[in-house]
N, C-alpha and C positions, 0 to 999 in steps of 0.2 A: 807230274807223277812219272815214275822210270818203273816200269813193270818188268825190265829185267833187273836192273840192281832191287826191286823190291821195298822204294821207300817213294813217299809224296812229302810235298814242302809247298804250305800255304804261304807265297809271296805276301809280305805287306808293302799298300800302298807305299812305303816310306825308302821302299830301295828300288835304287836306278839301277836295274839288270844291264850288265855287260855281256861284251860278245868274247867268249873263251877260248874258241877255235878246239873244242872237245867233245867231243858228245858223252863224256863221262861228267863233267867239270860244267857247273853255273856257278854265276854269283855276282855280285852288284855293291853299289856305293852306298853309302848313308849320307843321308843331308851334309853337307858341311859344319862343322863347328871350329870357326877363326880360320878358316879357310882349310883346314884341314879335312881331307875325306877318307874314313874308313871303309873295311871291307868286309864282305862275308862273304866266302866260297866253301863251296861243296862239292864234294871230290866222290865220286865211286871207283873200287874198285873190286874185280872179282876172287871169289874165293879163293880161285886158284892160282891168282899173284902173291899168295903168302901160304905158309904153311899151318898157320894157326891168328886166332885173334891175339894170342900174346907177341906173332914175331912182328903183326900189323903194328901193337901199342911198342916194341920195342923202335920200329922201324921212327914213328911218328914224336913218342913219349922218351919210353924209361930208357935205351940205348942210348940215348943223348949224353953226351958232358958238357961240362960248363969250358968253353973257349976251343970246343973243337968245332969242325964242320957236322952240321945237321947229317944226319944218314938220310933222309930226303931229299936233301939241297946243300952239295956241298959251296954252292955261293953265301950262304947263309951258317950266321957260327949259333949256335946253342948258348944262350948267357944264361942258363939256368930256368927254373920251375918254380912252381906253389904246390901244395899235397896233391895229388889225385885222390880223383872222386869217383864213388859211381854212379852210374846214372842209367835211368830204363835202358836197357838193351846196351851198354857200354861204359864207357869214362869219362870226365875230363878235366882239363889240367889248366890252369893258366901259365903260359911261359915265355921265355923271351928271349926274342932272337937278335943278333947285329947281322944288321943287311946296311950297304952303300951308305957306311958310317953313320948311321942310328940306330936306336934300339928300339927292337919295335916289343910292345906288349899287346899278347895274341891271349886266345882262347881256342885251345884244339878239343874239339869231342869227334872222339870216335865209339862210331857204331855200327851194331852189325845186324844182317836180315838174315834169310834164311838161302840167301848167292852172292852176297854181297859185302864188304867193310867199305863205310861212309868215313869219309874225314870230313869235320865243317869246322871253318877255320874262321873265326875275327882277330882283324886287325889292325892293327890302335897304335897309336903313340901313347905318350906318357901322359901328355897335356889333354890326350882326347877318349883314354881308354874309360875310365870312370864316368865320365860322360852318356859315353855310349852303351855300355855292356846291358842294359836296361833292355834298347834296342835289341841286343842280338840276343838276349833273353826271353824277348818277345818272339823273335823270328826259330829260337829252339822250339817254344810251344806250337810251331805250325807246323813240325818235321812229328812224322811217323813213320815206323817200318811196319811195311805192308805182309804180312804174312802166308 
């Protein structure tokens, strides 16, 4: 639980938590599948690092194009999206980035509490996203914002 970002996240037994060197930032691996290990992290940050939840979804989502540098991460290019959705307390998008010549196919939801905008990010290869999104599926229904 983070009582100042304002949200809990019930761990399932099935992810190896990582050390992130943040105290805003956790997140952890999912079993291997063909040797392949996906991820999920979860990012807080405060209100006051943006000026609205649209410049947060601009900053993470809609500001992106396709072949530019991420507005996040400019090591990372933006290969495009799926529709945005919304979802309790926010959105989310499946999309896809090229990092260190692959593409990777992610699932970003952002959300917001009542101090805070959450990113929780999975992410997947091609071979392994289908696979897994069940997984972080399961691990969305253990995220709540604490009010």
């Amino acid at each position: 639980m983070d009582s100042v970002l304002n949200y809990k996240v019930k761990i399932p037994g099935w992810l190896h938590l990582i050390e992130t060197g943040s105290a805003t930032m956790f997140g952890g691996t999912l079993p291997a599948v063909n040797n392949i290990e996906n991820a999920i992290m979860v990012q807080g940050f405060s209100k006051s690092d943006f000026k609205s939840f649209d410049e947060f979804k601009f900053v993470f989502l809609t500001g992106n194009r396709f072949g530019e540098p991420a507005k996040f991460d400019k090591e990372q290019i933006w290969y495009g999206q799926n529709n945005l959705l919304e979802v309790d307390n926010g959105v989310k998008q499946k999309v896809f980035i090229y990092w260190q010549n692959k593409i990777y196919h992610n699932q970003f939801v952002l959300l917001q509490s009542n101090t805070a905008y959450i990113l929780i990010k999975f992410v997947a290869t091609l071979e392994s996203y289908d696979i897994n999104i069940s997984k972080f599926d399961e691990f969305l229904a253990g995220v709540r914002i604490e009010e």
